[in-house]
Backbone bond lengths (Angstrom), bond angles and torsions (degrees), N, CA, C in turn:
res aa  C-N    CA-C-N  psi(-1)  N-CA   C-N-CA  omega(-1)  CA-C   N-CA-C  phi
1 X - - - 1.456 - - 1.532 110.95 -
2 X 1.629 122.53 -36.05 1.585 118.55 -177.79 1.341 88.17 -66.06
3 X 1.319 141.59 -68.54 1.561 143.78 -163.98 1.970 94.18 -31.81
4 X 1.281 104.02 -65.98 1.350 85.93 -160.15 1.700 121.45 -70.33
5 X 1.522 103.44 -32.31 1.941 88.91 154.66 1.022 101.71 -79.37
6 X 1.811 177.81 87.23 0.853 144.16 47.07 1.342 125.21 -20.71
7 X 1.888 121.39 -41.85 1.909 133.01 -140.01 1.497 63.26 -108.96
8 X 1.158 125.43 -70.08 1.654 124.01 -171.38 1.780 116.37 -27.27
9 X 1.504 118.21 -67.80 1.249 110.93 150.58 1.482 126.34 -40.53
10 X 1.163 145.62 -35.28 1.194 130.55 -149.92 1.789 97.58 -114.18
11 X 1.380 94.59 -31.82 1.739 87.14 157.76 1.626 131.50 -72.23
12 X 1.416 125.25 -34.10 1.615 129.20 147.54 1.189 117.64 -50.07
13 X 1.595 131.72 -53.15 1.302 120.75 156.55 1.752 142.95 -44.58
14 X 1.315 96.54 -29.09 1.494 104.10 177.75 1.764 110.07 -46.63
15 X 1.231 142.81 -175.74 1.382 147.34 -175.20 1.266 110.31 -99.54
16 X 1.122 118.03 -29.67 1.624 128.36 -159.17 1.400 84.01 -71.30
17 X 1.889 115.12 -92.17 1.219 111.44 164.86 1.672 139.91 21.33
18 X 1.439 80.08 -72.07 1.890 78.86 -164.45 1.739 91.41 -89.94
19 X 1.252 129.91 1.36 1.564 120.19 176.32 1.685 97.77 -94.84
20 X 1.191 113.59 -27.96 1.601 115.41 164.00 1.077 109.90 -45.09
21 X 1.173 131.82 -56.58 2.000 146.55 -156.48 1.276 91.04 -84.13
22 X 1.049 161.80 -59.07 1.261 151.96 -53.81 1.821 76.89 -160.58
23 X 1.760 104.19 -77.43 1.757 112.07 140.51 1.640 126.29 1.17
24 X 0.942 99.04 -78.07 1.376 119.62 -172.21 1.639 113.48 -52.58
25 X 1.445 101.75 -53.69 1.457 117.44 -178.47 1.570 111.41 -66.05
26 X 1.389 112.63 -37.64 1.573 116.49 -163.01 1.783 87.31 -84.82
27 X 1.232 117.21 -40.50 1.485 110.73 178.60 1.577 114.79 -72.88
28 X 1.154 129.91 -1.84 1.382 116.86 160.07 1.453 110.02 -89.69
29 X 1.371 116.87 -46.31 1.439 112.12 164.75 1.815 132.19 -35.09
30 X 1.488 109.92 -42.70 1.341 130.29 149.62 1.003 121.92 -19.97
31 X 1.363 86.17 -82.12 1.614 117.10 179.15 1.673 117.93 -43.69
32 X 1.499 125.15 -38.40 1.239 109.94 -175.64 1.333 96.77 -91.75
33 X 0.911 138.10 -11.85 1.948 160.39 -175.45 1.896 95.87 -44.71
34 X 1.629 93.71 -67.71 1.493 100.75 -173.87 1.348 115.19 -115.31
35 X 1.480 127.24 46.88 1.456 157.71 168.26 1.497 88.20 -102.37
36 X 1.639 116.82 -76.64 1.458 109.95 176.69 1.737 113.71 -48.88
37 X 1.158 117.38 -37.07 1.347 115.88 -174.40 1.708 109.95 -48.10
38 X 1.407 85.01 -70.26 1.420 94.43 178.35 1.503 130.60 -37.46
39 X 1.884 88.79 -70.22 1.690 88.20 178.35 2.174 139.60 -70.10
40 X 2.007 87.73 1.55 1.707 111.99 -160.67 1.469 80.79 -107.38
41 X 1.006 120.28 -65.95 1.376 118.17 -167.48 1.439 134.45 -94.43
42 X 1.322 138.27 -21.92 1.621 151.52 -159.27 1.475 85.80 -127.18
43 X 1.480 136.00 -50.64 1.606 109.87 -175.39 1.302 128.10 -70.80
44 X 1.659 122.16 -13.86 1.034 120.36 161.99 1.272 134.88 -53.40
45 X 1.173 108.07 -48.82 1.817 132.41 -164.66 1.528 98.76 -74.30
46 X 1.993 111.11 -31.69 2.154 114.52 175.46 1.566 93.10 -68.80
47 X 1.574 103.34 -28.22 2.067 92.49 -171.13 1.377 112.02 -74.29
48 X 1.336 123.88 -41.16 1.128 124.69 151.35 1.451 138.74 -10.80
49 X 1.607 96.36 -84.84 1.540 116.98 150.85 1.568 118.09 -29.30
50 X 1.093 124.11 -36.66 0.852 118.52 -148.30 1.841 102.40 -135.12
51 X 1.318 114.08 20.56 1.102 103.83 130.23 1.898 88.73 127.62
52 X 1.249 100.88 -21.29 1.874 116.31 -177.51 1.335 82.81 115.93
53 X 1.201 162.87 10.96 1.568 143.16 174.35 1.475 113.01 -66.90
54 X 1.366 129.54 121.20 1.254 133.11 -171.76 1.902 105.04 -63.81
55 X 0.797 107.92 97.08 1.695 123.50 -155.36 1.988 102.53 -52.74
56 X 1.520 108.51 -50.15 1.617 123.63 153.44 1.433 116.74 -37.49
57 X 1.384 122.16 -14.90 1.509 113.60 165.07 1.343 118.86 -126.27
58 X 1.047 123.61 12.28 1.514 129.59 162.76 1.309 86.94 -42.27
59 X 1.360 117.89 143.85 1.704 151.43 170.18 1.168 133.09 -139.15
60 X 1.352 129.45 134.89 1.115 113.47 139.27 1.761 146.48 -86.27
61 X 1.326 139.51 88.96 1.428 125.88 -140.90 1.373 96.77 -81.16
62 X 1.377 112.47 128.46 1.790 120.44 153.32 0.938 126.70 -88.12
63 X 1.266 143.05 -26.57 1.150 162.30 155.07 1.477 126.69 -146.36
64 X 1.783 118.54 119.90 1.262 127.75 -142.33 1.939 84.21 -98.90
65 X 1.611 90.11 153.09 1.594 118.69 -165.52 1.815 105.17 -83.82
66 X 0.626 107.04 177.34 1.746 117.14 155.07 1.716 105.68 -118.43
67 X 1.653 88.28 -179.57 1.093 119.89 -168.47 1.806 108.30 -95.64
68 X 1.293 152.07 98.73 1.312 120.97 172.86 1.425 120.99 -64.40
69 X 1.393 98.75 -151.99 2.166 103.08 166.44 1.625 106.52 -77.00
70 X 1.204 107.86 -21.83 1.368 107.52 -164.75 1.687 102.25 -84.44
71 X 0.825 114.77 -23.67 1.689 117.96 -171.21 1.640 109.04 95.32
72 X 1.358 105.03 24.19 1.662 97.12 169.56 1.580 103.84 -109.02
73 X 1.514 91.37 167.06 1.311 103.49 -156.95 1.646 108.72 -96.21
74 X 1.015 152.54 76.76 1.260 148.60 -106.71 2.040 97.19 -141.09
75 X 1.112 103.42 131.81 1.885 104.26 166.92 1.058 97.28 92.61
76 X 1.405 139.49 25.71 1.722 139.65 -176.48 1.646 110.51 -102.93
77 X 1.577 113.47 121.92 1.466 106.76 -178.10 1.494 97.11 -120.92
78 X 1.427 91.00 115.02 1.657 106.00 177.25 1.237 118.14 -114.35
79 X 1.493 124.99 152.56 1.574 136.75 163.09 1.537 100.32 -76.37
80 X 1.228 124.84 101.93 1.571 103.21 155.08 1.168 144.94 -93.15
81 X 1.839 115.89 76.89 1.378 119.45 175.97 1.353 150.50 -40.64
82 X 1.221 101.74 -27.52 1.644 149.85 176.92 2.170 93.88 -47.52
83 X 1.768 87.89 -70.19 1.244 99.53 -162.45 1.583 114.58 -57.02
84 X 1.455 92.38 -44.60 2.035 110.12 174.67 1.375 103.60 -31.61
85 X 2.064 103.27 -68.47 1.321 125.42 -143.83 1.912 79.02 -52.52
86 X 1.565 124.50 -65.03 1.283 123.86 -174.57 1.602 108.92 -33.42
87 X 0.876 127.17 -100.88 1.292 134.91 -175.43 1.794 116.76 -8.49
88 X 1.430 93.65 -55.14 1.585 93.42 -179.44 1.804 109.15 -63.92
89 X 0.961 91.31 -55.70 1.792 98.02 176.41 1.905 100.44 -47.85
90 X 1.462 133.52 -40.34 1.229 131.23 -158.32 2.213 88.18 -85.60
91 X 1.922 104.81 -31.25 1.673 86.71 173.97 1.422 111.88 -75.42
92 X 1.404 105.02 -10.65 2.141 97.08 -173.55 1.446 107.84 -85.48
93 X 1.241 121.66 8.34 1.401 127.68 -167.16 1.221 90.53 -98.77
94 X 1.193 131.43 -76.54 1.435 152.89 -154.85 1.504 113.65 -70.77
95 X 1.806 125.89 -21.21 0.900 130.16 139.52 1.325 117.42 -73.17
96 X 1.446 145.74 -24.82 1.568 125.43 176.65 1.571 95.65 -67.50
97 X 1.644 128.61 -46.20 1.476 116.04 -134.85 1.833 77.20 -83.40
98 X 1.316 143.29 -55.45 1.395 143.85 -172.11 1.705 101.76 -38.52
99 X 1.127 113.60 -32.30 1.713 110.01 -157.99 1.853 80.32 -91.64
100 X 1.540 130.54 -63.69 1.205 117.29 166.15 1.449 137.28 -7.11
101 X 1.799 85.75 -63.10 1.843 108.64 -167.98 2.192 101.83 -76.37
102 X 1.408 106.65 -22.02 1.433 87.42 177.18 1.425 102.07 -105.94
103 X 1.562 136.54 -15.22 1.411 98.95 172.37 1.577 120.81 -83.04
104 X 1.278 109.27 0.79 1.444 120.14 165.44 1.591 98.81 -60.32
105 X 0.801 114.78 -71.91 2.032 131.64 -177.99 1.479 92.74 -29.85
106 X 1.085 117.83 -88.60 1.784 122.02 162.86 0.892 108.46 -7.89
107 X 1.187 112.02 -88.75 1.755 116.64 -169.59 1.719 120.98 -40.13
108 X 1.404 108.34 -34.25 1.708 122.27 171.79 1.131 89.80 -66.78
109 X 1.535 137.26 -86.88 1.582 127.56 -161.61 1.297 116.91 -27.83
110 X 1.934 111.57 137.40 1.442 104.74 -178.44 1.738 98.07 -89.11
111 X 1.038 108.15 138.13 1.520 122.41 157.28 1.640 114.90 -12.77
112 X 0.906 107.87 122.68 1.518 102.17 168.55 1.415 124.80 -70.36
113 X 0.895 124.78 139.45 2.323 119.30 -174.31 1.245 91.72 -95.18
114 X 1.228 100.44 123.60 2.062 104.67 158.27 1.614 116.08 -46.05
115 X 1.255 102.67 142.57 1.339 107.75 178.61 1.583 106.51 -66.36
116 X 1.328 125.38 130.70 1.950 137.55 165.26 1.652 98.10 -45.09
117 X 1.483 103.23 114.90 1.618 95.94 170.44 1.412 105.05 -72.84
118 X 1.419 95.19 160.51 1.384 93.76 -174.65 1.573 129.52 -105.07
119 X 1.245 123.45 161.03 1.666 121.45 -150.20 1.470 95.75 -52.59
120 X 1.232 91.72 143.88 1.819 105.60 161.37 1.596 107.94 -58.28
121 X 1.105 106.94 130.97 1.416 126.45 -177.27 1.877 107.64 -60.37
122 X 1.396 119.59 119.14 1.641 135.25 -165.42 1.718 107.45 -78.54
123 X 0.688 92.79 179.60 1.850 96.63 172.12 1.668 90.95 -78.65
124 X 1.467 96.22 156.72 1.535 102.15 172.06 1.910 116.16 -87.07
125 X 1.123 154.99 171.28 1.346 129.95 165.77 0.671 111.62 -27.31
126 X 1.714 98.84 -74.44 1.766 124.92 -150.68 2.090 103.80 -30.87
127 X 1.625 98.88 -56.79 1.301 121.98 -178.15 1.943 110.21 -39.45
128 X 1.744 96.67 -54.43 1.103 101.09 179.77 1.861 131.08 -69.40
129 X 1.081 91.60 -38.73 1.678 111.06 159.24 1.598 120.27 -61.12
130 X 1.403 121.22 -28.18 1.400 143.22 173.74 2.041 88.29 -62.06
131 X 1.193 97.88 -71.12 1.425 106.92 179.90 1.343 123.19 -28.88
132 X 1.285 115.10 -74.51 0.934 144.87 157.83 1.426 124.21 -13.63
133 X 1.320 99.45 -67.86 1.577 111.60 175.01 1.474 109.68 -68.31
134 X 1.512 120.27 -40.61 1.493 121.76 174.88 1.559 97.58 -59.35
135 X 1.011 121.02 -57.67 1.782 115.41 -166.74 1.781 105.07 -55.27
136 X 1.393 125.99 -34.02 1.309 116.98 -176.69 1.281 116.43 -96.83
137 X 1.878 120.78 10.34 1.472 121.94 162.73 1.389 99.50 -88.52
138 X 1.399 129.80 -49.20 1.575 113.05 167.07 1.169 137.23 -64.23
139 X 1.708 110.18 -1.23 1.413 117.75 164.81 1.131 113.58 77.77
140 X 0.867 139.45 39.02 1.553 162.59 151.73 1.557 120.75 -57.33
């Protein structure tokens, strides 16, 4: 049992980890960021377009609801396209500003420099002294 919280600790500790969480949190924050975007600001201007229709309730009805005592609308089976069409438009948002926010990031990083190859490898002494001695038996 220590072995396995031991790997347990040392896997929460790792970096990845806690930039995962860390991830996670800043991306839900995001996330309601351009949820409001979408549905406060960009669905108005499609309702517009489109005639003043509150764009979030576009439907399809399959079978229509009643009315109770209360005035709710109760027993209604709907497609809600409306909501999809939102959503996808709220993922194309959040992928332009992410693709934005990292080639910006990129663009800050300095370039990496190629590593200096390194010198061509010399005679060793021994080699050079080998030389040496051959050049002063032929008298050179």
């Amino acid at each position: 049992m220590k072995k396995l919280g031991k790997e347990l600790k040392e896997f929460i500790m790792r970096g990845n980890v806690v930039d995962l969480a860390v991830g996670v949190v800043i991306g839900g924050a995001f996330g309601a960021i351009t949820t409001s975007l979408v549905n406060d600001i960009i669905m108005p201007f499609v309702s517009l377009i489109t005639g003043g229709v509150d764009f979030t309730q576009w439907k399809w009805i399959l079978k229509a609801g009643e009315l109770n005592e209360a005035g709710e609308l109760v027993g209604q089976v709907s497609v809600n396209y409306g909501n999809l069409i939102s959503v996808i438009l709220n993922f194309l948002i959040i992928a332009v500003v992410l693709f934005c926010v990292v080639k910006g990031i990129n663009k800050l990083k300095k370039p990496e420099e190629p590593a200096p190859e390194p010198a061509p490898a010399g005679p060793t002494t021994e080699e050079l002294l080998g030389e040496i001695r051959d050049l002063l038996k032929e008298g050179k």
